[in-house]
C-alpha positions in Angstrom: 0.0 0.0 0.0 1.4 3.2 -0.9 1.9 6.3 1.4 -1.6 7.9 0.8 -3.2 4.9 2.0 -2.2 5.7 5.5 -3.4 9.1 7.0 -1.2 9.1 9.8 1.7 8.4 7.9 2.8 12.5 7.4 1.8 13.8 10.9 4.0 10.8 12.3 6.6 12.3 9.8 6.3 15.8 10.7 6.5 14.6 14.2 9.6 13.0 13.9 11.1 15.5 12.3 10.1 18.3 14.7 11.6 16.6 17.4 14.9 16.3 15.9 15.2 20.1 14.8 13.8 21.4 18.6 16.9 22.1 20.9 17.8 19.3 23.8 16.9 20.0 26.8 19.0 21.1 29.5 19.8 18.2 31.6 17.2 18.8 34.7 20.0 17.9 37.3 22.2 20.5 36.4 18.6 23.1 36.8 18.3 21.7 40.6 22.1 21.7 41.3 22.7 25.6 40.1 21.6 28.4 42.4 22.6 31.9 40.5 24.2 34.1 43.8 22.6 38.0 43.1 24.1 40.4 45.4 20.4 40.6 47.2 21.3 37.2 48.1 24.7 38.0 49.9 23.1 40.9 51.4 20.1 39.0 52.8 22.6 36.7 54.3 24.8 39.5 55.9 21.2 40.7 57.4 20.2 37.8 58.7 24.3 37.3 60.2 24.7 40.7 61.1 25.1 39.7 65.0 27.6 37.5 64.2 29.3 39.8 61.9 29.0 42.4 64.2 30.6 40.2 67.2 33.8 39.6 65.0 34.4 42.9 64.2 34.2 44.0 67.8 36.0 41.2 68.7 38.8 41.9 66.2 38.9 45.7 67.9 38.8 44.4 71.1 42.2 42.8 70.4 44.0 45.1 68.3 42.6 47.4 71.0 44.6 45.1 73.8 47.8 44.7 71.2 48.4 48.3 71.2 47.8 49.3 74.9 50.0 46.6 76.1 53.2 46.1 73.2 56.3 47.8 74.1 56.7 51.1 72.3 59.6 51.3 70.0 61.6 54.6 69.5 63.5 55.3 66.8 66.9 57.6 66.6 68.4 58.7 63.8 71.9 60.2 62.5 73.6 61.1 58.9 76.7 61.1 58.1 78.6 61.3 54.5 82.1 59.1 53.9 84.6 62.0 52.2 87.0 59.4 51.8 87.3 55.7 51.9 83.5 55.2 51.9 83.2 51.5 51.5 85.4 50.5 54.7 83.4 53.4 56.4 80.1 51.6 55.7 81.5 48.2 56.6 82.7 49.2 59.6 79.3 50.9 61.1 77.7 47.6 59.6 80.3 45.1 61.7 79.9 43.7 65.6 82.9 45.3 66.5 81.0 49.0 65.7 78.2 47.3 68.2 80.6 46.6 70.9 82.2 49.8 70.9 78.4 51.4 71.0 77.7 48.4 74.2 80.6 49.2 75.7 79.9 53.2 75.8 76.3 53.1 76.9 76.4 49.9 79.0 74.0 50.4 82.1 71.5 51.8 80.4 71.6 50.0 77.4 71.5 46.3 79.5 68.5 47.7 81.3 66.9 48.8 78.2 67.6 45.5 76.4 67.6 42.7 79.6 65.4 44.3 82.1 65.0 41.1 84.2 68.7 40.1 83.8 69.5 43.7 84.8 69.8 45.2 88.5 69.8 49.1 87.5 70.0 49.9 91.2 73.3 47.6 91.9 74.6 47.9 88.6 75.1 44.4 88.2 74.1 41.1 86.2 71.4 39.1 88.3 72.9 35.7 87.9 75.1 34.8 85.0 76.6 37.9 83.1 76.1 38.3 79.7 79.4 38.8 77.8 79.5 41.5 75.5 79.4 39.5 72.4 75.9 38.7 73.4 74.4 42.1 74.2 76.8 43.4 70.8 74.3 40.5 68.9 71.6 42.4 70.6 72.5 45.8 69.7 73.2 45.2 65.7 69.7 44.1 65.4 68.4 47.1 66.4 70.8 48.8 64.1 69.9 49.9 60.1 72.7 51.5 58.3 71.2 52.8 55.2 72.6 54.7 52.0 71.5 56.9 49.4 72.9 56.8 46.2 72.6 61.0 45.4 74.8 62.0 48.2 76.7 59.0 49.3 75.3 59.8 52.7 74.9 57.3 55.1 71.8 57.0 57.7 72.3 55.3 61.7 68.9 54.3 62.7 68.6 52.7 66.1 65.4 51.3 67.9 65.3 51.2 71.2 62.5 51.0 73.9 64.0 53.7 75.6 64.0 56.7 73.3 67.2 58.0 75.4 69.4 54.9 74.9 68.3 54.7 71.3 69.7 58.3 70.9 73.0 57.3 72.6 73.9 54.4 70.8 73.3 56.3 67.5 75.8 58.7 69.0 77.9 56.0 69.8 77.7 54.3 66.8 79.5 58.1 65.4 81.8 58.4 68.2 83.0 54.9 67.2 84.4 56.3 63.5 87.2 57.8 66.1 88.4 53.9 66.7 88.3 53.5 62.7 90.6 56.5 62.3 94.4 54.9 62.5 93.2 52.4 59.8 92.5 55.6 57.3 95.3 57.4 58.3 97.9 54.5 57.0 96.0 53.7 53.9 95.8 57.2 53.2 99.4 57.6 54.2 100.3 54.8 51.9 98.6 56.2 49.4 99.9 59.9 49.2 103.5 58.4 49.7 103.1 56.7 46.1 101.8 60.1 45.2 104.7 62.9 46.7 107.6 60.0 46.0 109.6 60.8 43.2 112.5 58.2 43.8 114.8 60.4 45.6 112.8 62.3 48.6 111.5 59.5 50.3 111.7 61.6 53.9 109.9 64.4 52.7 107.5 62.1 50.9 107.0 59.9 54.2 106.2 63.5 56.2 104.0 64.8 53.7 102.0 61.6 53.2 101.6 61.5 57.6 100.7 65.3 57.7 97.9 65.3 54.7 97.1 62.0 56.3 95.9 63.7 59.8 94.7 66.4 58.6 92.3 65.1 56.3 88.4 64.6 57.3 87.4 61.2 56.5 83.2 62.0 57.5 81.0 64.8 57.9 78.3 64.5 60.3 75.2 66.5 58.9 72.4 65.0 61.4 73.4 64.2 64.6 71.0 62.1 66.5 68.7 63.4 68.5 65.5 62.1 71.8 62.8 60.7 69.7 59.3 62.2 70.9 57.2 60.1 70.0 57.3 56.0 69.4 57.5 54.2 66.1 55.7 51.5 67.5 53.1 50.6 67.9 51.0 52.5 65.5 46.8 52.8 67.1 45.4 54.0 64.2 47.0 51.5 62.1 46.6 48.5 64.0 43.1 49.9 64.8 42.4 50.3 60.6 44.0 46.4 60.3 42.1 44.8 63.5 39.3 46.3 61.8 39.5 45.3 57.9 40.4 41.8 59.1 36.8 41.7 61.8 35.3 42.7 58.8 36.9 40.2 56.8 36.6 37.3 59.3 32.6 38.5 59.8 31.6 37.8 56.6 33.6 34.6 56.1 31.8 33.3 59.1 28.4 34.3 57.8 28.4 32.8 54.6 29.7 29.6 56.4 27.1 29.5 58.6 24.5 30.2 55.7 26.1 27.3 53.8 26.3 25.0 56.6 22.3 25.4 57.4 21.7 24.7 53.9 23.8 21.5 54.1 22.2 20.3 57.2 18.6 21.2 55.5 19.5 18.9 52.3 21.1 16.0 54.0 17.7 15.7 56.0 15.7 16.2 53.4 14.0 12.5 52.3 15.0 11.1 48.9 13.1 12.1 46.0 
């Protein structure tokens, strides 16, 4: 029987072929699995957490509030100096341990107290218990030193940090007053130097008393900035650490929110009977 004997035969065909040109359909588990987050959504769940977020972020004040009333304020001194000659054992020589001992060994007392106030008897003087030798408190001393350069003037920059803004001002004095053990060691390079310079083969005398005289006579360093009491700590910093406690209660409040949010949804699912 041909195809007009059978009236269903082109709606079945039309059928067919609408099926095959109409898109797929979006797999339904993908439909129940995807929630699109608006921002109505985040706020509704920093509404419905704003206790808790509120708690961190008073929390978080609380202790940078307690940080910075109870940390041990820093004070920093400062000094400048500028190398005229011989600039790279200059800087080495602030940088070294022995620049730090001679800077212990000048402020001593007060520097021990500063530095080891329960191995320290300010009113006696004297170690309680074992002494520290001066290697140790020299250890303690450099790293609280900076020496820094700049490259336009070839100047170099002492900063100390002390607790005690009067000991950090005499070590950075120190620290200068220490050039003065460094000064021998210029004067016979310099010597040595200025000898090649005046000798001419034949006046090795007056070459040798030349050399010594231009030799102590010449400035090695200018001090520009001599150091001075700091007024007012480095360290800590309130408004700082209150802007950081702040940001990271903030931070912290909404973390916990949204992990809350999520955990009630998971504890709603996993109840829920099987479909």
């Amino acid at each position: 029987m041909g195809s007009a004997g059978r009236p269903g035969w082109h709606a079945e065909t039309r059928t067919h072929q609408a099926e095959r040109a109409a898109p797929s359909d979006p797999d339904p588990k993908w439909d129940s699995d995807y929630e699109e987050v608006s921002l109505v959504d985040i706020v509704r769940v920093l509404h419905r957490r704003r206790m808790v977020v509120g708690a961190v972020i008073v929390l978080s004040l609380l202790a940078g509030g307690a940080i910075t009333f109870f940390a041990v304020p820093d004070y920093e001194a400062t000094a400048s100096m500028i190398p005229l000659e011989h600039e790279e054992i200059i800087s080495s020589w602030l940088s070294s341990r022995q620049s730090a001992s001679f800077a212990t060994t000048a402020v001593a007392g007060s520097l021990y107290a500063t530095l080891f106030p329960n191995d320290w008897d300010a009113t006696t003087g004297t170690w309680i218990g074992a002494p520290r030798d001066l290697e140790n408190v020299a250890l303690a001393v450099s790293n609280r030193v900076v020496i820094g350069s700049t490259s336009e003037d070839r100047s170099l920059t002492i900063t100390v940090t002390m607790p005690d803004p009067l000991v950090a001002r005499d070590v950075a004095q120190a620290y200068l007053d220490g050039l003065e053990a460094l000064r021998p060691e210029l004067e016979n390079l310099t010597k040595s130097q200025l000898f090649d310079k005046y000798y001419d083969g034949t006046n090795s005398q007056e070459a040798q008393r030349r050399a010594e005289t231009a030799a102590v006579e010449k400035a090695y360093w200018l001090v520009f900035d001599s150091p001075t009491i700091p007024s007012s700590p480095v360290r800590p910093r309130p408004s700082l650490n209150m802007a950081v406690a702040g940001t990271l209660g903030i931070m912290g409040g909404v973390f916990i929110a949204f992990g809350l949010d999520w955990f009630d949804k998971y504890r709603v699912d996993i109840t829920k009977p099987p479909r």
